[in-house]
C-alpha positions as CSV (number, residue, x, y, z in Angstrom):
1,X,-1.6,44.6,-6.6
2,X,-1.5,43.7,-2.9
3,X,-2.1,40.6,-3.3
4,X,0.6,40.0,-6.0
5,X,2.6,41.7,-2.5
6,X,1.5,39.0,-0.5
7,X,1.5,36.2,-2.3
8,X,5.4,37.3,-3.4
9,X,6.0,37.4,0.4
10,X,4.7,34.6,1.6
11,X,6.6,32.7,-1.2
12,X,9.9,34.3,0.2
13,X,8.8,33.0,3.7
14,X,8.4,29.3,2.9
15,X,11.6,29.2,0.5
16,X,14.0,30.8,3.1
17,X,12.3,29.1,6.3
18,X,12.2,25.5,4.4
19,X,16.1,24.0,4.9
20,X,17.9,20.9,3.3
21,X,17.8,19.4,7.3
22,X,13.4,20.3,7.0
23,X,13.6,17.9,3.5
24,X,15.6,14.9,5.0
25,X,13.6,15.2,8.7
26,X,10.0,15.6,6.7
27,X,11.6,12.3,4.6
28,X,12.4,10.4,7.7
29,X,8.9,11.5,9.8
30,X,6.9,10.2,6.6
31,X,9.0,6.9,5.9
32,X,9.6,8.3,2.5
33,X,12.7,7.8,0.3
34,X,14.0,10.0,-2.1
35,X,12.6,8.7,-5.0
36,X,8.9,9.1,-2.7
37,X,9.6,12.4,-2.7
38,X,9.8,12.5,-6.3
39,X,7.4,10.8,-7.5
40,X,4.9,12.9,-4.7
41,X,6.6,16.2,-6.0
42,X,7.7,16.4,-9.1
43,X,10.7,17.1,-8.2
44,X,14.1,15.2,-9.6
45,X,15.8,12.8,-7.7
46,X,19.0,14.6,-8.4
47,X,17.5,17.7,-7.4
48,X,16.3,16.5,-3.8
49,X,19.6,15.1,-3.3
50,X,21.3,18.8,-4.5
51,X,19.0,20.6,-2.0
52,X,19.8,17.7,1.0
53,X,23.2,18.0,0.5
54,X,23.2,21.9,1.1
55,X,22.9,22.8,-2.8
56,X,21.0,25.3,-4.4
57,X,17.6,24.8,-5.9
58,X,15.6,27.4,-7.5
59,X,12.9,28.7,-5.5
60,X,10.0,27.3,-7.6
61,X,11.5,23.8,-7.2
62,X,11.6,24.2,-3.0
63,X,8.8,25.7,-2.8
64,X,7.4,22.4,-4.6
65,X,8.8,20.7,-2.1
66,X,7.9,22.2,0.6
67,X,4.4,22.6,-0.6
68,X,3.7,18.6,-1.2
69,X,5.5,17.9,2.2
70,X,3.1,20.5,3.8
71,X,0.5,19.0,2.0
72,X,1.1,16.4,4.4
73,X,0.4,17.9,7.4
74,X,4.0,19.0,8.2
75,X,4.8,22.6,9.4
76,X,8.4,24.0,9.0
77,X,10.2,26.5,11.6
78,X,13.6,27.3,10.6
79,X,16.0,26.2,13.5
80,X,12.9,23.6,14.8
81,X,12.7,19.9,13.5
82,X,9.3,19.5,11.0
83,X,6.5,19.2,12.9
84,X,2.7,17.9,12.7
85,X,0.3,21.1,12.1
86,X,-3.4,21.3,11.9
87,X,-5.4,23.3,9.2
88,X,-2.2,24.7,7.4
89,X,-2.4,23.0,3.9
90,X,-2.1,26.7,1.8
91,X,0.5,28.1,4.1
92,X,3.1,27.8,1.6
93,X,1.3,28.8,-1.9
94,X,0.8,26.2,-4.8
95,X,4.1,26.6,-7.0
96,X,2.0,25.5,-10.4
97,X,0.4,28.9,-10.4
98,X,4.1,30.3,-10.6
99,X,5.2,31.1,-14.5
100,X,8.2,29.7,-13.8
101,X,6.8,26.2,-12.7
102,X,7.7,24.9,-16.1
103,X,11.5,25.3,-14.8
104,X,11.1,22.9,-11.9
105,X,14.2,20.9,-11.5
């Protein structure tokens, strides 16, 4: 059970501490479009441009975000610009183990 806890936490870290600004910076710092994005995450062109444009996602679908973009060796601090990280791939936990991943936007 406590690692249901923690798990459960650290997902409420990385989808409140990952913001629309943390997308569109991460974007810029990688040279990918929008449509990179999508194609790297899964997740919809329409939805990216929701969440960038200060809409609501649900958390499964920005914590996939998050998760690919950290995948790339990008750390995110909320009021702080992305930045480069070492050894933190896992920080924000793998949204396919969710049961709600099927609902990814």
């Amino acid at each position: 059970m406590a690692s249901l806890a923690i798990k459960t936490t650290l997902e409420r870290i990385a989808v409140y501490q990952f913001t629309p600004a943390h997308s569109q910076q991460a974007r810029a710092m990688l040279g990918w479009s929008v449509e990179e994005l999508s194609r790297q995450s899964g997740v919809s062109v329409r939805a990216i441009r929701r969440f960038e444009a200060g809409g609501e996602l649900l958390d499964v679908t920005r914590l996939a975000l998050a998760f690919r973009l950290e995948a790339e060796g990008l750390v995110f601090f909320p009021g702080f610009a992305p930045g480069r990280g070492m050894n933190i791939k896992g920080a924000t936990p793998d949204p396919m183990e969710r049961p709600d991943y099927a609902m990814i936007e």
